[in-house]
C-alpha positions in Angstrom: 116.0 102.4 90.8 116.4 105.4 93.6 117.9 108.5 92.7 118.8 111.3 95.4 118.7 115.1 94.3 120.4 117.2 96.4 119.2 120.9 97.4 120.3 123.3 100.2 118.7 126.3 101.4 120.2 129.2 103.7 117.2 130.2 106.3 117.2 133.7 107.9 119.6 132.9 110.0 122.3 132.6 108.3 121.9 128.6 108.4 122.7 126.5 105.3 120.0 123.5 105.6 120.7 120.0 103.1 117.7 118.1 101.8 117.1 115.0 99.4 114.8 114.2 97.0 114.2 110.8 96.6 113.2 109.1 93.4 111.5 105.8 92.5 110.8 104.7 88.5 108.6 101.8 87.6 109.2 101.8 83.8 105.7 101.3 81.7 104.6 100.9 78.1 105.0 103.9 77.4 108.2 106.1 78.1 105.5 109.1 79.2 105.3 109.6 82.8 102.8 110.2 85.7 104.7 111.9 88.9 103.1 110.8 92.2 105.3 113.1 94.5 104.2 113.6 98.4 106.7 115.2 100.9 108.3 113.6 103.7 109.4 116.5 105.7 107.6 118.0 108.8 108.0 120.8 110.9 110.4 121.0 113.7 109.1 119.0 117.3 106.1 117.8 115.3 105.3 113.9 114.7 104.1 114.6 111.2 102.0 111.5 111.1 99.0 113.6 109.3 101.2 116.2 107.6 103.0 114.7 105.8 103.6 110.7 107.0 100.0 110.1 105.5 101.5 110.9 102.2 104.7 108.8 102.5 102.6 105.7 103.4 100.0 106.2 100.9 102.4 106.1 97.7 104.3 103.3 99.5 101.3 101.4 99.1 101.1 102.0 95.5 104.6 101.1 94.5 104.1 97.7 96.0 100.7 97.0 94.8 102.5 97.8 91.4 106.0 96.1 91.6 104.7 93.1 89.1 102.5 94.8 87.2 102.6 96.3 83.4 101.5 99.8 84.0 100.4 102.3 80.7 102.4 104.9 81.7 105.9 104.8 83.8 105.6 106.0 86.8 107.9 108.8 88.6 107.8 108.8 92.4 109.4 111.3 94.3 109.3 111.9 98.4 109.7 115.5 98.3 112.3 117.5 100.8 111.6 120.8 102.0 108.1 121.2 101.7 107.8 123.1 104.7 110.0 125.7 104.3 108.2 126.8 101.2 108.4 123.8 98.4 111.8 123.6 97.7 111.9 120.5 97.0 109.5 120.2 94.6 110.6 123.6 92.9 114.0 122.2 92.9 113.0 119.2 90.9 110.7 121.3 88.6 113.6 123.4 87.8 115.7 120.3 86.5 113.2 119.1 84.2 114.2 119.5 80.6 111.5 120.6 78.1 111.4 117.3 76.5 110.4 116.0 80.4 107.9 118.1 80.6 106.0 117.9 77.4 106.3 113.9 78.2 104.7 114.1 81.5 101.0 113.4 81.8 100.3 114.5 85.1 101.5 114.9 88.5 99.4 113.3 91.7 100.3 115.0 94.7 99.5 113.9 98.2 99.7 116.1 101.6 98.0 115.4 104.5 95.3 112.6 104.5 94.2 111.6 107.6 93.1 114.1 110.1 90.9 116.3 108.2 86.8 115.9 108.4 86.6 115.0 104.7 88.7 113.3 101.8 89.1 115.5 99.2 90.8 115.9 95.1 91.7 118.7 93.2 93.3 119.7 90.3 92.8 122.8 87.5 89.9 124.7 87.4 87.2 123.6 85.0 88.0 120.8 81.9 91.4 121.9 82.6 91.1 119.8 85.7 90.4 116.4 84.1 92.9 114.2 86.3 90.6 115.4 89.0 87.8 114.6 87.4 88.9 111.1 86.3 89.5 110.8 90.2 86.1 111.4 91.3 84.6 109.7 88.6 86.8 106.4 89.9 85.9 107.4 93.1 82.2 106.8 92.5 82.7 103.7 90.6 84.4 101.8 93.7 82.5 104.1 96.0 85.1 106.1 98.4 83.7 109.1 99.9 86.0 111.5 98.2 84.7 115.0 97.0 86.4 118.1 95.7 86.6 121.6 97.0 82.8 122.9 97.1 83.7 126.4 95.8 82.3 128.1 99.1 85.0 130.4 99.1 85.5 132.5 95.8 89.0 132.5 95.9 89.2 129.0 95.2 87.0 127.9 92.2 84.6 124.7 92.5 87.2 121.9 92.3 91.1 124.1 93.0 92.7 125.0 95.8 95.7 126.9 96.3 99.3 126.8 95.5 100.4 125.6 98.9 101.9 122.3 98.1 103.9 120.1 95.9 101.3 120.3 93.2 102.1 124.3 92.6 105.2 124.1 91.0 104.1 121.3 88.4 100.9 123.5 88.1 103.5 126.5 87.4 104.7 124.5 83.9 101.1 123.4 82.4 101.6 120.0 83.9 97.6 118.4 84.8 97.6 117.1 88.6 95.7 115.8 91.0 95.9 117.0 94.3 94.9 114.4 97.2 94.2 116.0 101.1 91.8 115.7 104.1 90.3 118.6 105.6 86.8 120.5 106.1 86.2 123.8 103.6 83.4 124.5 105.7 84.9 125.8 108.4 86.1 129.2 109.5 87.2 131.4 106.1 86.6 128.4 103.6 89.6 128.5 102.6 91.0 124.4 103.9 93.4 125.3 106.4 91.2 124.1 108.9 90.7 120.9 109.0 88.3 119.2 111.4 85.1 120.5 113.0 86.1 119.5 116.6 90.1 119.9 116.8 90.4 123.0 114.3 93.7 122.4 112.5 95.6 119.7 112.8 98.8 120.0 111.0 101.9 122.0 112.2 100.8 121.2 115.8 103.1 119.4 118.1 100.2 118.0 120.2 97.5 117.1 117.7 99.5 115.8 114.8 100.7 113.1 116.6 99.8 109.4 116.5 98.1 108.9 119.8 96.1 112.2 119.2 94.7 111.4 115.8 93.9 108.0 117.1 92.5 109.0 120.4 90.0 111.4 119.0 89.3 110.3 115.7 88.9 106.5 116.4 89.3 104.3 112.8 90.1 107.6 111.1 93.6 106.9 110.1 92.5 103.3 108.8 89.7 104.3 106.5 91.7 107.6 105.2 94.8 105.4 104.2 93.0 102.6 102.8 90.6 104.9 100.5 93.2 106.8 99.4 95.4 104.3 98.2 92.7 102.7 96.7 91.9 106.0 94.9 95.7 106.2 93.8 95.9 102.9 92.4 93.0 103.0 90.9 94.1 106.4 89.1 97.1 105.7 88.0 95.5 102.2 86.4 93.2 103.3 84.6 94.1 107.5 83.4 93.7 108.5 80.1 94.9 111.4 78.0 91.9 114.0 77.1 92.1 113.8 73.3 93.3 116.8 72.0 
């Protein structure tokens, strides 16, 4: 079943802007729910095939790996509008929740940006607090993907976070665990992710370089191996996650 949530937003100029969510249920066991949420907005004159395309196909992948199987939990997929004009999409459907929702929602898996960067990365809460993350890695090293988590270089963002720049902040914003899936290199230049690859600096937001021929021109079988270990990762998550016992 799809569901559309309508938002609108007046910009600056005076403009009143209409965007969609669009939601997906597969029904499980149990009536608690993971969200799996990536947006499918970009920026004006860009492709958006990294930021956020990547995203899109990714959790397409996982609702037809799962269309005829019996999952645990049910399972809430939602392609995000808005994201790009500050999350409004996702704040928008945060706001809607009732407090019987959000007690009954696991987690939320969030997915922005996959391809371009140097290396695949998860993140979620800091410390135990992050355990949807850390069930991640741990499936990650069982099936052995080459997916690691923020390094804590930077300070500001703790061993295994990163910041409220995506859909994962406003599920974050109501106690709700996530899991927080992205390609980049937090190496490079202040630590802090924004840039993303060692020889093109940032990808994203750039008409030129997030574009398919560019992403495939200079990082050849990039695209192939980020998709296929991240959906992987996803399915395996979302198969196998448990509850922390409290």
């Amino acid at each position: 079943m799809q569901k559309f949530k309508h938002l609108q937003q007046r910009t600056e100029a005076g403009e009143t802007i209409v965007s969609q969510n669009i939601i997906a249920k597969k029904i499980g066991e149990s009536d608690r729910q993971i969200i799996v949420g990536a947006h499918y907005d970009t920026v004006k004159g860009v492709q958006g095939v990294d930021d956020n395309g990547s995203g899109v196909g990714v959790i397409l992948e996982a609702i037809e790996s799962f269309q005829h199987k019996k999952m645990p939990y049910t399972l809430t997929f939602v392609f995000f509008g808005a994201e790009e004009i500050g999350t409004k999409g996702s704040e928008y459907y945060t706001s809607q929740m009732t407090p019987k929702e959000i007690q009954n929602t696991v987690a939320m898996v969030n997915l922005d940006s996959l391809i371009a960067g140097d290396k695949m990365y998860v993140y979620g809460d800091e410390g135990e607090d992050g355990w949807v993350r850390d069930q991640a890695l741990d499936l990650a090293k069982k099936k052995k993907l080459n997916v690691e988590t923020n390094p804590g270089l930077n300070p500001e963002y703790p061993k295994g976070s990163t910041g409220d720049w995506s859909d994962h902040a406003a599920f974050k914003k109501l106690g709700i665990p996530f899991a927080y899936f992205e390609a980049t290199n937090w190496a490079l230049c202040d630590q802090d992710g924004y840039v993303q690859t060692e020889k093109h600096g940032a990808i994203w937001h750039n008409p030129e370089k997030d574009s398919l021929n560019f992403i495939r021109s200079q990082f050849p079988g990039r695209m192939e191996e980020r998709l296929h270990t991240f959906s992987i990762l996803l399915i395996e998550l979302l198969t196998h996650i448990k509850e922390p016992k409290k």
